[in-house]
C-alpha positions in Angstrom: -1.7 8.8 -34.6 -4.4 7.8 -36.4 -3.3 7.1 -40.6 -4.8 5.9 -43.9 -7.5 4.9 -45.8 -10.4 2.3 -45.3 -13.5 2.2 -47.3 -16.3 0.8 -45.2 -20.7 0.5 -45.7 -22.7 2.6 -43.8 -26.0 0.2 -42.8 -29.8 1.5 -43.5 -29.7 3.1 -40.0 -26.7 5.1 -39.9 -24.5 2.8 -38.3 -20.8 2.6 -39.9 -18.3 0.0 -38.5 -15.1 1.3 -37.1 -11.9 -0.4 -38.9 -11.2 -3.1 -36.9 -7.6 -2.0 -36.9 -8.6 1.3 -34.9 -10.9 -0.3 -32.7 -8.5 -1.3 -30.1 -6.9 1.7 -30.0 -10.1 3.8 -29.6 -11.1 1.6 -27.4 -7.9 2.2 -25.1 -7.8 6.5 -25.7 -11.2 7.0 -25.5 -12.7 4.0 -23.7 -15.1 4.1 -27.0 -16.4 7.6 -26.6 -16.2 9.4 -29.7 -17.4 13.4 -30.9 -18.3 13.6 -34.7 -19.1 16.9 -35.9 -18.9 18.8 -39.3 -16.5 20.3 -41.2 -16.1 23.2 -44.0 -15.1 20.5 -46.7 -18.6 18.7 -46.2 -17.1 16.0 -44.7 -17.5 14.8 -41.1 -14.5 14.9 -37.8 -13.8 11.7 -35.9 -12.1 12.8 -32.5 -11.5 10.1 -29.5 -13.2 12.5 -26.4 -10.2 13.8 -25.0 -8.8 14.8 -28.0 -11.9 16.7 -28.9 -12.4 18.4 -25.2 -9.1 20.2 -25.9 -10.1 21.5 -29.3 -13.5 22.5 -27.6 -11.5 24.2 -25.1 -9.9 26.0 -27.7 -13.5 26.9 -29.1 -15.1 28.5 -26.0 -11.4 30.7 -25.3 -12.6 32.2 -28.4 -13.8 36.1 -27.9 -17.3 36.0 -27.2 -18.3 39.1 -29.3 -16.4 37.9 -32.7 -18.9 36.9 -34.9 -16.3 35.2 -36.9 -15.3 33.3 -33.5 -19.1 33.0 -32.8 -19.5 31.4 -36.5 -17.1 28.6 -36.0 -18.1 27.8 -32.5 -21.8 27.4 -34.0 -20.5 25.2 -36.6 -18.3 22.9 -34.9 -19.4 22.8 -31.7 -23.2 23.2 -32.2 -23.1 20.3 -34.4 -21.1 18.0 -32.3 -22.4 14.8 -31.5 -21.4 12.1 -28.6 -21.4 8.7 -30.4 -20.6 5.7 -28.5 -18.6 2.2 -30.1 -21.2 -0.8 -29.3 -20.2 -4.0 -28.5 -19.6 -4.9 -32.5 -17.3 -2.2 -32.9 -20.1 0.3 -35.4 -21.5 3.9 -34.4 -24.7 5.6 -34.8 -24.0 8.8 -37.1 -27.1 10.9 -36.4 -29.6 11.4 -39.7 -28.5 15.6 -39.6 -24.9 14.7 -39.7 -25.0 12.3 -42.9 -27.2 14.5 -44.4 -24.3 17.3 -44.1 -21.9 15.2 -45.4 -23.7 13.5 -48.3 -22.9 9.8 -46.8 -25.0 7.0 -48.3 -23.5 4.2 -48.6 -20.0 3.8 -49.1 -17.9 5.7 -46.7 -14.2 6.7 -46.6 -12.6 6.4 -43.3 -9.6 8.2 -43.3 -7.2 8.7 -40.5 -5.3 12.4 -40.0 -3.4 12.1 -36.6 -5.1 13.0 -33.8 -9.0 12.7 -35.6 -10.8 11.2 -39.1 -12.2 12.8 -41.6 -15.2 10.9 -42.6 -15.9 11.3 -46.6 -18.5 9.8 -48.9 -16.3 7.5 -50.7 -17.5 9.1 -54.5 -16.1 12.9 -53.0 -13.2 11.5 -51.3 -12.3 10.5 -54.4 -12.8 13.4 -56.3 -10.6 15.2 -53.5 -8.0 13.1 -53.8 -7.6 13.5 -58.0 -8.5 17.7 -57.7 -5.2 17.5 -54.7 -3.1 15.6 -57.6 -3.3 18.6 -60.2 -3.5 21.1 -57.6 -0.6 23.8 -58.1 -1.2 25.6 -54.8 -0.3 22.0 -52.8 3.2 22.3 -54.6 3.2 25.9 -53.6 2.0 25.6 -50.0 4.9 22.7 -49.5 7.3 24.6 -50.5 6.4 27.7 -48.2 6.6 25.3 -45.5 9.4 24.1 -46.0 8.7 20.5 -47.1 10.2 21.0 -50.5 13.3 19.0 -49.2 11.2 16.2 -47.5 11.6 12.9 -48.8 8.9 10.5 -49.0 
């Protein structure tokens, strides 16, 4: 399971440096083969290969004729991307890709289990402070049952 936050540059060519600490581990799930693609929230998906061949999987099972099914698989699927760790641990995030996701810079790597969201590091801020006042978070926990977890 990937987890947390690191804050890391994104160089004048698109290359961003992989957290060292996740490095190793890619490395050993993935043999550092990696699919980015976009999301909704204008930020970009992180997924070691295997992990993103099931979810592709998942895609093409998808009824041909939906065009709600047909939307999605456009989306995520047409805009995946193979990127490859090089020997100094970075990857190439192609020009279309940061583009979508407003990166420039500063970029927030952060770790969600199986994938990583990839933020610019101004808007994952701003998520993180509109998810602290958010009412329907509370809401949503509670529906699920997480009311009584303890952190």
């Amino acid at each position: 399971m990937f987890r947390g936050v690191s804050i890391v540059n994104l160089d004048t060519k698109g290359r961003l440096a992989i957290p060292s600490r996740q490095r190793e581990r890619l490395q050993s799930i993935c043999d550092a083969r990696l699919v980015v693609t976009v999301d909704r929230d204008r930020c970009l998906l992180l997924y070691p290969e295997p992990e993103w061949e099931i979810i592709e999987r998942k895609f093409a099972a998808l009824p041909a004729l939906d065009p709600t099914a047909r939307a999605l698989q456009r989306l995520y699927v047409g805009n995946a991307q193979e990127v490859d760790i090089d020997t100094q641990g970075r990857i190439l995030l192609p020009q279309h890709l940061r583009d979508f996701a407003s990166l420039d810079k500063r970029v927030a790597f952060v770790g969600q289990g199986i994938k990583f969201e990839l933020w610019d590091e101004a808007a994952w801020q701003a998520r993180n402070e509109a998810a602290l006042s958010d009412a329907a978070i509370g809401e949503l926990a509670l529906v699920a049952g997480l009311g009584s977890l303890t952190l």
